[in-house]
C-alpha positions in Angstrom: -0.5 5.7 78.2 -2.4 7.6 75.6 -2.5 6.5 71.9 -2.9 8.0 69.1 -3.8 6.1 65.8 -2.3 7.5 62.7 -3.1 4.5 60.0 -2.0 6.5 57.4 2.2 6.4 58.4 2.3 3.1 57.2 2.1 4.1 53.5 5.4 6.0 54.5 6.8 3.7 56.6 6.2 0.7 54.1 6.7 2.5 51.1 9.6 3.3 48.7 12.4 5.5 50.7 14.3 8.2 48.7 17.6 7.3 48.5 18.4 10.9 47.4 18.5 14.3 49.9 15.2 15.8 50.3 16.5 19.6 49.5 18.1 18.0 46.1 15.3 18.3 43.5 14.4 19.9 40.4 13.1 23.7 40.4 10.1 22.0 38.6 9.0 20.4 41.9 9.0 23.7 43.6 5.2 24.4 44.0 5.0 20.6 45.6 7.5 20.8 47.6 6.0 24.6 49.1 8.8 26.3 47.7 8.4 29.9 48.6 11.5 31.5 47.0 14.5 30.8 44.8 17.8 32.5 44.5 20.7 31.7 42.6 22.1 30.1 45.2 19.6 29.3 47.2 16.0 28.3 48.3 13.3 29.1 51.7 10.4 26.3 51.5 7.8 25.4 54.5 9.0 22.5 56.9 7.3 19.6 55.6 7.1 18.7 59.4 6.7 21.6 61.1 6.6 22.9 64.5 4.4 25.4 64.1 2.6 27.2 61.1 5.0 29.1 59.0 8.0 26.9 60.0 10.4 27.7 57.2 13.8 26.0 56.0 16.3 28.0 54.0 18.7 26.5 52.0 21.5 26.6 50.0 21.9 24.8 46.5 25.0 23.5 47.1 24.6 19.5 49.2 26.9 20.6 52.1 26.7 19.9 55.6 28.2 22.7 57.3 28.4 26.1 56.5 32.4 26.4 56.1 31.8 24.3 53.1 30.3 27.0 51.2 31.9 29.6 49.3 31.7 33.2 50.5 28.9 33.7 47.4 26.8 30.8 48.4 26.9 31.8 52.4 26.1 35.5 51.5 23.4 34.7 49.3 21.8 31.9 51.6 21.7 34.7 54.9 20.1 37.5 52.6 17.4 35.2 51.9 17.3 34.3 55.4 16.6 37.9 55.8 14.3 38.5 53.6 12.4 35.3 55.0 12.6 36.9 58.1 10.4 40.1 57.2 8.4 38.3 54.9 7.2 36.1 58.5 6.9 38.9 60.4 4.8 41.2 58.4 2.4 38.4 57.0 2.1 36.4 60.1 3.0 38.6 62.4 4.1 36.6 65.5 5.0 37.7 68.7 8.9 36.4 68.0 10.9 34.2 66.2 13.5 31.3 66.7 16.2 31.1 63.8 18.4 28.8 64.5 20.6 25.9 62.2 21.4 22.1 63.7 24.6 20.8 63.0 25.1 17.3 63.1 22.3 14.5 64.5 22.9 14.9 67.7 22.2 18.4 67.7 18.6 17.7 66.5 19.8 17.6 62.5 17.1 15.5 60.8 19.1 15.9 57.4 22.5 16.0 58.4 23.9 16.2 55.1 22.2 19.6 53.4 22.6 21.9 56.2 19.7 24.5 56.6 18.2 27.2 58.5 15.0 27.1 60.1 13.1 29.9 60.9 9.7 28.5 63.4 7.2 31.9 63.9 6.2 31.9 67.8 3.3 33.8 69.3 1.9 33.9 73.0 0.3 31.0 73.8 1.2 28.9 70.7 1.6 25.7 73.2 -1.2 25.0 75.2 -1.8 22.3 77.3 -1.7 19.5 74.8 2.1 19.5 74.0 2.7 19.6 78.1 -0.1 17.4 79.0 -0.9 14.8 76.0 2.5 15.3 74.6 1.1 16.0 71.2 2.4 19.1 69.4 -1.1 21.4 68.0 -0.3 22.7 64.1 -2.9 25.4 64.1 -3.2 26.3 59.9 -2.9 23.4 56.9 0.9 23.1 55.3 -1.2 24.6 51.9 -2.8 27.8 53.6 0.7 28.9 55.0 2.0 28.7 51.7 -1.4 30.3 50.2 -0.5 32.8 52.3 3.3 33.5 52.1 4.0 32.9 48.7 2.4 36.1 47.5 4.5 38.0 50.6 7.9 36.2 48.8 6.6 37.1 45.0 6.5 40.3 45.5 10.5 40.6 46.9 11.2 40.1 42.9 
C-alpha cells in the first residue's frame, strides 16, 4: 500500500470545526473565500477541494437543500449565473468539455447537504493520467489562487 504523508491535515482535523454552512458568509469574505461573482441572489466561487482546475460551485443565497425550496426568482437567478459561469470557463480555460451537474442528498456524493449547489468541473483530454488509476491520487494541475487570478477578471467584466 502506498502512503502519502500530508502532516499538515492535522491542523484541520484538530482544529476548531465551523459549526456554521460553508456557503453562509459575509460578502466581505469573498476575495478569501475565491469568490468570482455575486448576484442578488446568488454566488459562483472555486471548489475549495477541487477536482480539477477551474472546479466551480454556484450557489444560491438562500440555505436550502433542494432546489424546490427556492422561489421561482432565486432558481432563475442561480441558473443565469450558471450560465454565465459556463462561458466565462470555456472561453478563459478553454477545455475540451464540461461536467455540470448538482448532488442531492449524501448519498449522492453531497458533501454539504444542506446549501445545495452546482458544480461546474472544466475537463480536457488527458486531464487523468496514470496517477488517479494507478496511485489513486487525483493530479490538480494550477494553484486554487492562479485559477482565480485568472477567472475573476473573465467574471468582472460580465458587469
Amino acid at each position: 500500500m502506498k502512503q502519502i504523508w500530508a502532516p499538515w491535515r492535522m491542523q484541520y482535523i484538530l482544529g476548531p470545526k465551523e459549526n456554521s454552512c460553508v456557503f453562509c458568509f459575509d460578502a466581505a469574505e469573498d476575495q478569501n473565500r475565491h469568490v468570482l461573482k455575486r448576484s442578488e441572489r446568488a454566488f459562483v466561487l472555486l471548489n475549495k477541494y477541487p477536482y480539477i482546475n477551474g472546479h466551480l460551485l454556484v450557489v444560491p443565497n438562500e440555505h436550502v437543500s433542494r432546489p424546490k425550496d427556492l422561489t421561482a426568482e432565486d432558481f432563475n437567478s442561480l441558473t443565469a449565473l450558471l450560465l454565465e459561469s459556463i462561458e466565462v470557463v470555456e472561453k478563459t480555460l478553454a477545455p475540451d468539455g464540461l461536467n455540470v451537474g448538482m448532488n442531492l442528498g449524501e448519498v449522492a456524493g453531497a458533501g454539504i447537504d444542506d446549501h445545495m449547489h452546482f458544480h461546474i468541473v472544466p475537463r480536457w483530454s488527458g486531464d487523468h493520467n496514470y496517477m488517479a488509476v494507478l496511485g489513486e491520487v487525483r493530479m490538480i494541475n494550477q494553484h486554487l489562487d492562479e485559477t482565480y487570478r485568472q477567472l475573476k477578471p473573465a467574471f468582472d467584466s460580465l458587469g
